[in-house]
C-alpha atoms as one frame of an Amber mdcrd trajectory, in Angstrom:
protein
  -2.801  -9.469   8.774  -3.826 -12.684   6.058  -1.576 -15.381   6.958   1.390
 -15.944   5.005   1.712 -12.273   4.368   5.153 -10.230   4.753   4.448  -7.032
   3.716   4.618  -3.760   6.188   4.406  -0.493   6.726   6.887   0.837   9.482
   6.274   4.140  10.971   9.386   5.404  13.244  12.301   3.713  12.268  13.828
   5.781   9.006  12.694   8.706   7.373  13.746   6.324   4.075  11.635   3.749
   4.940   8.927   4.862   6.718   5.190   4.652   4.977   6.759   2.409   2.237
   5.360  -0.909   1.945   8.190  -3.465   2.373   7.894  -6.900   1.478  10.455
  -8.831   4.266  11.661 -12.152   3.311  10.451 -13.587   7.325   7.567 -12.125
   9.368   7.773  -9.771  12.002   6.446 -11.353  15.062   2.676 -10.671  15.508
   3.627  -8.404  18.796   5.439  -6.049  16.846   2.443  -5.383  14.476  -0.735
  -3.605  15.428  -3.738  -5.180  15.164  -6.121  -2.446  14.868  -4.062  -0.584
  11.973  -1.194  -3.006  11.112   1.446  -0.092  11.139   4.636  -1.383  12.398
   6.240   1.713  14.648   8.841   1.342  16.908   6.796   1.115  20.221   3.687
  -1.273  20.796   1.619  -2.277  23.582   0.374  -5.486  24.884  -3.226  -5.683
  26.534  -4.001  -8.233  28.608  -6.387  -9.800  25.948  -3.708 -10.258  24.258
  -4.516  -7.525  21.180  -1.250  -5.930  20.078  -1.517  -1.971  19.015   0.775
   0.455  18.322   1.523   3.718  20.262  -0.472   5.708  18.460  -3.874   3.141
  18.580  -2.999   2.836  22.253  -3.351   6.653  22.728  -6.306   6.031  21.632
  -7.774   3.820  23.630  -7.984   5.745  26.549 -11.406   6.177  28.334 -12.519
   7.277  31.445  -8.767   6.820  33.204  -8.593   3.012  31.791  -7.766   1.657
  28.315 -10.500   0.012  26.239  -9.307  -2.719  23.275 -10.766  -1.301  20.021
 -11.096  -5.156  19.148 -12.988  -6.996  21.623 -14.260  -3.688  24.129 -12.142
  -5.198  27.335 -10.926  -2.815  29.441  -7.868  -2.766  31.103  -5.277  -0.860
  33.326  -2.406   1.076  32.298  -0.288  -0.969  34.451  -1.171  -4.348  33.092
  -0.413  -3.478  29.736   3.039  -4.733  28.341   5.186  -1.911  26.467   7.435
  -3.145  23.974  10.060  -1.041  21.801  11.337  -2.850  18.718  14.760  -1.639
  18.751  15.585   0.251  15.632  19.187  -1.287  14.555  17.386  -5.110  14.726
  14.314  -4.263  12.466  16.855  -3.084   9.998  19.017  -5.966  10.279  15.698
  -8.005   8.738  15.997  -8.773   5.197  13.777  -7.080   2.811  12.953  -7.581
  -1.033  13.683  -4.754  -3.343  10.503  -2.403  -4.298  11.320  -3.388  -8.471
  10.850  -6.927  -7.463   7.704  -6.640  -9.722   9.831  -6.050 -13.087  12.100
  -9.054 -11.845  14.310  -7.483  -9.159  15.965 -10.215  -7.631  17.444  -8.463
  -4.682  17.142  -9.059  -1.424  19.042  -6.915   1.563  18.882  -6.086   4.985
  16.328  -3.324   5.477  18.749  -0.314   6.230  20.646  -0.706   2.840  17.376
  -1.321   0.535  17.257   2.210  -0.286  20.607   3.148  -1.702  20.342  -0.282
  -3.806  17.096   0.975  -5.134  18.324   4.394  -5.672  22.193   3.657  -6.972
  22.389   0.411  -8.080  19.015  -1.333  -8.933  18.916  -1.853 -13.060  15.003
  -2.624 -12.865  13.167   0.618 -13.089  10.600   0.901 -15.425   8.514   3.632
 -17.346   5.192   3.337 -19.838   6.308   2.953 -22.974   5.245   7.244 -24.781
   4.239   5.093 -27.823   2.503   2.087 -26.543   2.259   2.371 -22.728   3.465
  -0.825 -22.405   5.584  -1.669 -18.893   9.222  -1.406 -20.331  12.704  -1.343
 -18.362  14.675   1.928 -18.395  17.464   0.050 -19.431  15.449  -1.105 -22.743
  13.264   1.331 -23.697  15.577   2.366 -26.659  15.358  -0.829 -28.103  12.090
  -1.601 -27.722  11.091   1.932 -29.704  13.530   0.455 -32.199  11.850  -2.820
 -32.709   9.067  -3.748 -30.580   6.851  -0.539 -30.150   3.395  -0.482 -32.119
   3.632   1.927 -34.737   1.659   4.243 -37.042   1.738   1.389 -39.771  -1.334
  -0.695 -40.121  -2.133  -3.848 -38.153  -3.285  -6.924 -39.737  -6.282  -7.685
 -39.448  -7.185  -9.777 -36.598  -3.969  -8.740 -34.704  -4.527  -5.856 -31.894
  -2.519  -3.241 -31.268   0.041  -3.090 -28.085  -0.925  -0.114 -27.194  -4.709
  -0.858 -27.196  -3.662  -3.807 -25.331  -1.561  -2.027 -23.152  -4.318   0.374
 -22.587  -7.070  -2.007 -21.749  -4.654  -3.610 -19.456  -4.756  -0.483 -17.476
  -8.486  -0.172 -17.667  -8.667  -3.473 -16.069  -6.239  -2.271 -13.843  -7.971
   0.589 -12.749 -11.016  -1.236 -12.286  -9.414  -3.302 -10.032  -7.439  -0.681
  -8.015 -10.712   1.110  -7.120 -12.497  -2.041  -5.886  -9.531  -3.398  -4.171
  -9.505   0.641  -2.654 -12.760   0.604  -1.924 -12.803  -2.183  -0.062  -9.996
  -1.523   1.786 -11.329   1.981   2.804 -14.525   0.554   3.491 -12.979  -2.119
   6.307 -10.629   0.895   7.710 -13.969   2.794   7.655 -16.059   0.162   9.485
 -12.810  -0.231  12.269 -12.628   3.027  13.320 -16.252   3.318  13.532 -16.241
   0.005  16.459 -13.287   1.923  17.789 -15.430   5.233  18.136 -17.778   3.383
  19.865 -15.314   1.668  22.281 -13.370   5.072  23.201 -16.285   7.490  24.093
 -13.647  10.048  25.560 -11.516  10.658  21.954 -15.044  10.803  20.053 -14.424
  14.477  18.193 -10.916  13.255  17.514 -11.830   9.353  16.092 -14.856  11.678
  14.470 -12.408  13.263  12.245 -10.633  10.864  11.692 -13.523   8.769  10.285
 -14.724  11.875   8.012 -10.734  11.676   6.815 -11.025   8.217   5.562 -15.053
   9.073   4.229 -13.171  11.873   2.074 -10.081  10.042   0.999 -12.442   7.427
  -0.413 -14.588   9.983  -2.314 -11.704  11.436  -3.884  -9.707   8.249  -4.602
 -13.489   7.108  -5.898 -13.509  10.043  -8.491 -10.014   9.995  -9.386  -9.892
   6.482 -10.540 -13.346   6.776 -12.439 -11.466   9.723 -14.220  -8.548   7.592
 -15.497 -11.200   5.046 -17.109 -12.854   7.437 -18.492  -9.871   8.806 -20.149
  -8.711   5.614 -21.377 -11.799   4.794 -22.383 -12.017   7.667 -24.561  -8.679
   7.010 -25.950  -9.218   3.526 -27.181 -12.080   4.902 -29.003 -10.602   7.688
 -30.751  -7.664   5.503 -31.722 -10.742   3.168 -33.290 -12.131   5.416 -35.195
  -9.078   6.851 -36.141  -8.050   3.626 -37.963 -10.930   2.909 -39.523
């Protein structure tokens, strides 16, 4: 995990919470964290090098009666590996940031009541704007289709439309989403491939598992290229419907 980082993914710890990204306001200690998929779940294990990974990584890792670190290829024996169980009740005494912190949610909450503040009482949800597609809060989306939204009426020249602007803000964005995802897939990719090679005896199961990621990345691939297409299109056909 990049230093200074406090974002995680639990797995095991509330059916509420788990597979969200949650940004906490201190780390969790490395230990806790896998190295090899940087889940959080509620039981790790401690090789001897030193590499933390979760239950499910360690599963993985057996060969031939030992364990074999995906990360560095040392083996090891069952019984010199340190279990550890992160207790459910203290992870969700930690102190999390609200998921609407981007559109200025100032929260911040012990992990176990984060989701009925997001669901109840949490006045920062936002929508796309029908009109514009500009980011707007529920809470002022009246208003802004009252005064702020672009309209049918022409725009002086030299001024560009919001929702043009909004729109090529999301063609940026989507440009960026599928490199950042592509990237990302492309480093899971190349770590279960040195983990394939470390753990001979789970090879048709790690096999699948890289074919998984391989197809998730096509489709993620496509899907994105799609949605700039489609706002490509759109910011055309508004063009050369105002001219």
């Amino acid at each position: 995990m990049p230093p200074g980082r406090m974002e995680y993914i639990l797995v095991g710890f509330s059916a509420e919470l788990d597979w969200r990204p949650l940004r906490f306001v201190k780390p969790i200690p490395p230990h806790r964290v896998c190295e090899a998929c940087g889940l959080v779940r509620n039981r790790a294990a401690v090789l001897p090098c030193r590499h933390t990974l979760c239950e499910s990584c360690y599963e993985l890792s057996t060969r031939d009666g030992g364990r074999v670190c995906p990360l560095d290829g040392l083996q090891c024996e069952e019984e010199d590996v340190d279990l550890k169980e992160f207790p459910v009740q203290e992870l969700l005494r930690r102190e999390v940031k609200c998921w609407n912190e981007g559109s200025a949610c100032s929260a911040v909450l012990p992990a176990s009541l984060i989701g009925q503040h997001f669901r109840r009482e949490c006045r920062h949800h936002s929508i796309r704007c029908p009109k514009c597609s500009a980011r707007v809060l529920c809470t002022d989306v009246c208003a802004h289709l009252e005064s702020e939204c672009c309209t049918t009426t022409a725009t002086p020249a030299g001024l560009e439309c919001q929702g043009d602007s909004g729109r090529k803000e999301e063609t940026a964005l989507l440009t960026s989403s599928m490199q950042s995802l592509e990237a990302q897939a492309g480093e899971l990719k190349a770590l279960m491939e040195r983990v394939l090679v470390a753990t001979g005896a789970n090879g048709d199961r790690l096999n699948e598992v890289v074919h998984g990621v391989n197809s998730c990345q096509e489709a993620l691939r496509e899907e994105l290229r799609l949605g700039i297409i489609d706002v490509k299109d759109t910011l055309s056909t508004e063009g050369v419907d105002r001219k």
